[in-house]
C-alpha positions as CSV (number, residue, x, y, z in Angstrom):
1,X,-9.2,-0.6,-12.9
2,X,-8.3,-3.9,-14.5
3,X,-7.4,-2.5,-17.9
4,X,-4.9,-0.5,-16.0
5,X,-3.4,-3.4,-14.6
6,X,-3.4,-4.9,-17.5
7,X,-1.8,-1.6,-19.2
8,X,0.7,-2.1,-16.7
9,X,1.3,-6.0,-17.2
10,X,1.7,-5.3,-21.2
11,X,4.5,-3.1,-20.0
12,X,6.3,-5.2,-18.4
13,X,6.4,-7.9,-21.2
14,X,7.6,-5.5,-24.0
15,X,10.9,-5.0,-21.5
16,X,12.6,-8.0,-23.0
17,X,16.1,-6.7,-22.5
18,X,15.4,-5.6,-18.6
19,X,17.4,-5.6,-15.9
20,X,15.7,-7.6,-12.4
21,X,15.7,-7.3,-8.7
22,X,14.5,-8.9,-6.4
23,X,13.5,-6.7,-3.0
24,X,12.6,-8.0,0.3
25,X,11.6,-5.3,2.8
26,X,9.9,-4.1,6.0
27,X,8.8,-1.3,7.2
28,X,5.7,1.0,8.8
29,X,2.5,2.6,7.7
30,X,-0.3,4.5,9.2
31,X,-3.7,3.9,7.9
32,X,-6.5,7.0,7.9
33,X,-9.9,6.8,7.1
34,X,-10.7,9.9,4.6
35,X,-13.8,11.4,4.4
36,X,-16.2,9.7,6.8
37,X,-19.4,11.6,7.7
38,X,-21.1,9.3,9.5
39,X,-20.5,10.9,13.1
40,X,-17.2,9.1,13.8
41,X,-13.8,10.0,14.1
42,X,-11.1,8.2,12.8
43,X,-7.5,8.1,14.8
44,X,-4.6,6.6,13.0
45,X,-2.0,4.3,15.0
46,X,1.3,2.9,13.4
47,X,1.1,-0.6,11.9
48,X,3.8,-2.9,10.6
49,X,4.2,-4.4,7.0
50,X,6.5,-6.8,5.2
51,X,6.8,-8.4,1.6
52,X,8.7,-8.4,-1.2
53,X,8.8,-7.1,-5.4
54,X,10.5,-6.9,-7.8
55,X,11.7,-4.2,-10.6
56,X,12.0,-4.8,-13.8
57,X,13.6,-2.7,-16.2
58,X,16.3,0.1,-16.6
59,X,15.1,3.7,-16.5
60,X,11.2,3.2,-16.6
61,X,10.2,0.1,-14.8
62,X,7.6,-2.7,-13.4
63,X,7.7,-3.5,-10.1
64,X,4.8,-5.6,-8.9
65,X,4.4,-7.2,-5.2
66,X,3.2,-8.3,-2.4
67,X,3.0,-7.2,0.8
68,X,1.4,-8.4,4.2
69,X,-0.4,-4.8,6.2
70,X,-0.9,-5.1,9.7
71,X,-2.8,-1.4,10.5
72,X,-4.3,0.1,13.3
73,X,-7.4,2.8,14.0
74,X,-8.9,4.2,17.2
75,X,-12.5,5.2,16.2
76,X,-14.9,7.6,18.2
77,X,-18.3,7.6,18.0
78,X,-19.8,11.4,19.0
79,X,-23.4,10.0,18.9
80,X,-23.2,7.2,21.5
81,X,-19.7,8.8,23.1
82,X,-18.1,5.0,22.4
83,X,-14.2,4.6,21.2
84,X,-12.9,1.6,20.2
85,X,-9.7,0.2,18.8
86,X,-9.8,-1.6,14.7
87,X,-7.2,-3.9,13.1
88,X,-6.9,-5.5,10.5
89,X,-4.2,-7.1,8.8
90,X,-3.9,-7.3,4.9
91,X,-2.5,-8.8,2.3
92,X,-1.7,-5.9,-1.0
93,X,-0.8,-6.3,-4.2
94,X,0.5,-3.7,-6.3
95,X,1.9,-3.2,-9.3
96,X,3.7,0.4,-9.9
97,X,5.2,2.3,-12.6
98,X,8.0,4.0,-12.0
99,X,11.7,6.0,-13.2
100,X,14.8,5.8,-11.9
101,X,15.6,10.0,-11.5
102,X,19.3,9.6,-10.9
103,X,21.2,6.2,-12.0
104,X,19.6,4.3,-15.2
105,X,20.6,0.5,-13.5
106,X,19.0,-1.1,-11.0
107,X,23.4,-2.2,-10.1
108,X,24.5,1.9,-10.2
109,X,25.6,2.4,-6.1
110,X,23.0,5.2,-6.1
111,X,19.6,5.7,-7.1
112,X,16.5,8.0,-6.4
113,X,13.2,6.9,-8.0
114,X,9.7,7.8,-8.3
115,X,6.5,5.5,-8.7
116,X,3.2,5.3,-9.1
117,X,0.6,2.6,-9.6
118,X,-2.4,0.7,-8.3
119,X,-2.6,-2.0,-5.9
120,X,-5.8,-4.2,-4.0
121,X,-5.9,-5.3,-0.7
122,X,-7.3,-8.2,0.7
123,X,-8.6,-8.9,4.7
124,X,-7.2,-11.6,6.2
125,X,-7.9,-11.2,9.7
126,X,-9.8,-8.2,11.2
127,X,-10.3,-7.7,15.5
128,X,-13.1,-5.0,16.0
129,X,-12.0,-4.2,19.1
130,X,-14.4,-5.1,22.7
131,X,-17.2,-2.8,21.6
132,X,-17.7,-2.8,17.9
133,X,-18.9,0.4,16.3
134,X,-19.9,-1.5,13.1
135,X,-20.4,-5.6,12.4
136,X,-18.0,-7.9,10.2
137,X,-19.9,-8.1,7.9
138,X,-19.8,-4.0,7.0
139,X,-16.3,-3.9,6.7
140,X,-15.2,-5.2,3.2
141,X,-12.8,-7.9,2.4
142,X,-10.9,-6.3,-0.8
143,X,-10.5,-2.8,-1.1
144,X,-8.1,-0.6,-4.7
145,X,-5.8,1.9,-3.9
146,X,-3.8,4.3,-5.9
147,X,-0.3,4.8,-4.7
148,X,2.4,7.7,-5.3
149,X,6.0,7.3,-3.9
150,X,9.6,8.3,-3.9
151,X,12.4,5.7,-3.2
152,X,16.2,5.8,-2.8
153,X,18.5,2.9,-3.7
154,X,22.3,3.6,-2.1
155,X,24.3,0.2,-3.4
156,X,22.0,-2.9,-2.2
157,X,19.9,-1.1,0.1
158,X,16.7,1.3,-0.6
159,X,14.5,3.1,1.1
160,X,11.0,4.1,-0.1
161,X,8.1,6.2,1.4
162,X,4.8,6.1,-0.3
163,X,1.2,7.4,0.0
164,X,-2.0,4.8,-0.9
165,X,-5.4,6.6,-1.4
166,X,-8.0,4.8,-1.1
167,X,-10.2,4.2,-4.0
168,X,-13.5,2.9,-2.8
169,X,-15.6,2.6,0.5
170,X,-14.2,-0.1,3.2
171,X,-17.8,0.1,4.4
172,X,-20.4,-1.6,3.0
173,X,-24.2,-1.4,3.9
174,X,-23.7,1.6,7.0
175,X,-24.4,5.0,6.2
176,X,-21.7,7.5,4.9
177,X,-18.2,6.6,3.1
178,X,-14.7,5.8,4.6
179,X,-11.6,5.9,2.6
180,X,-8.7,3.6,3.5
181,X,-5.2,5.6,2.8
182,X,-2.3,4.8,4.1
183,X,1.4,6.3,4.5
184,X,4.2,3.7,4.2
185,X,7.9,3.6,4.8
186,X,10.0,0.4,3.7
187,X,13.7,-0.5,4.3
188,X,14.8,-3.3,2.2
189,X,18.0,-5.5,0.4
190,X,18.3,-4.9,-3.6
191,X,19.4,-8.2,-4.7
192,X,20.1,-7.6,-8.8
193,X,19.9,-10.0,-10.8
């Protein structure tokens, strides 16, 4: 994973001539656990996220970020019959590839992109809920992702929808695995530079 972020920074130095924005944005996600097999069943609830990044370039592009993740996930136990509510709020960081489809500059009125890229996330703040299914200390504090997307620029507004899969287990020392993806939607200002 870190010699494709690496790959990625590279990139971005070679584009000596590029065009910049700057992006601040909001927007929603919803936040699934994949294959868990452990007995439990995973309900996803719609969170809230903000942040900003940036894009660098004119057809292909950089554009690294970061974002603060607030998710949510009801979880029922079929062994012990128990259900309890999970959040956590994140902080993530990634850094995608992608091409402008329609519109080669980042200051043409419209744009539609696509990206992809890797990102990790890191806990900030996690409430288990009343009755805890799991302890703290199970639940990990960084987590990698791989995200796909497709984005929209119309003048100095964008819109982009995306798709994280989760790359590794958020559990640490329970039985079973639990992938963290996540759907997100953003809304944000282009300010070009």
């Amino acid at each position: 994973m870190r010699t494709i972020l690496i790959s990625f920074l590279v990139l971005g130095t070679t584009l000596v001539h590029a065009q910049f924005s700057l992006r601040p944005q909001m927007g929603f996600n919803t936040a699934n656990f994949r294959s868990a097999d452990r007995g439990d069943y995973f309900e996803e609830r719609v969170g809230f996220q903000f942040g900003v990044d940036a894009q660098i370039g004119r057809s292909f592009y950089l554009q690294p970020g970061i974002f603060w993740e607030s998710s949510e996930n009801e979880i029922y136990q079929e062994i012990d019959q128990r259900e309890n509510t999970v959040s956590v709020e994140r902080i993530r960081i990634p850094v995608m590839l992608g091409y402008k489809l329609a519109g080669n500059h980042t200051s043409g009125w419209l744009n539609a992109r696509v990206f992809t890229g890797p990102n990790v996330s890191f806990n900030v703040s996690k409430d288990l809920g009343d009755d805890p299914l799991f302890d703290d200390d199970d639940y990990r504090n960084s987590t990698w992702g791989w995200n796909v997307g497709f984005g929209l620029d119309l003048a100095f507004l964008f819109v982009d929808a995306g798709y994280q899969f989760g790359l590794d287990n958020v559990f640490d020392g329970i039985d079973g695995t639990a992938n963290n993806d996540l759907f997100y939607g953003n809304v944000g200002l282009r300010i070009g530079f």
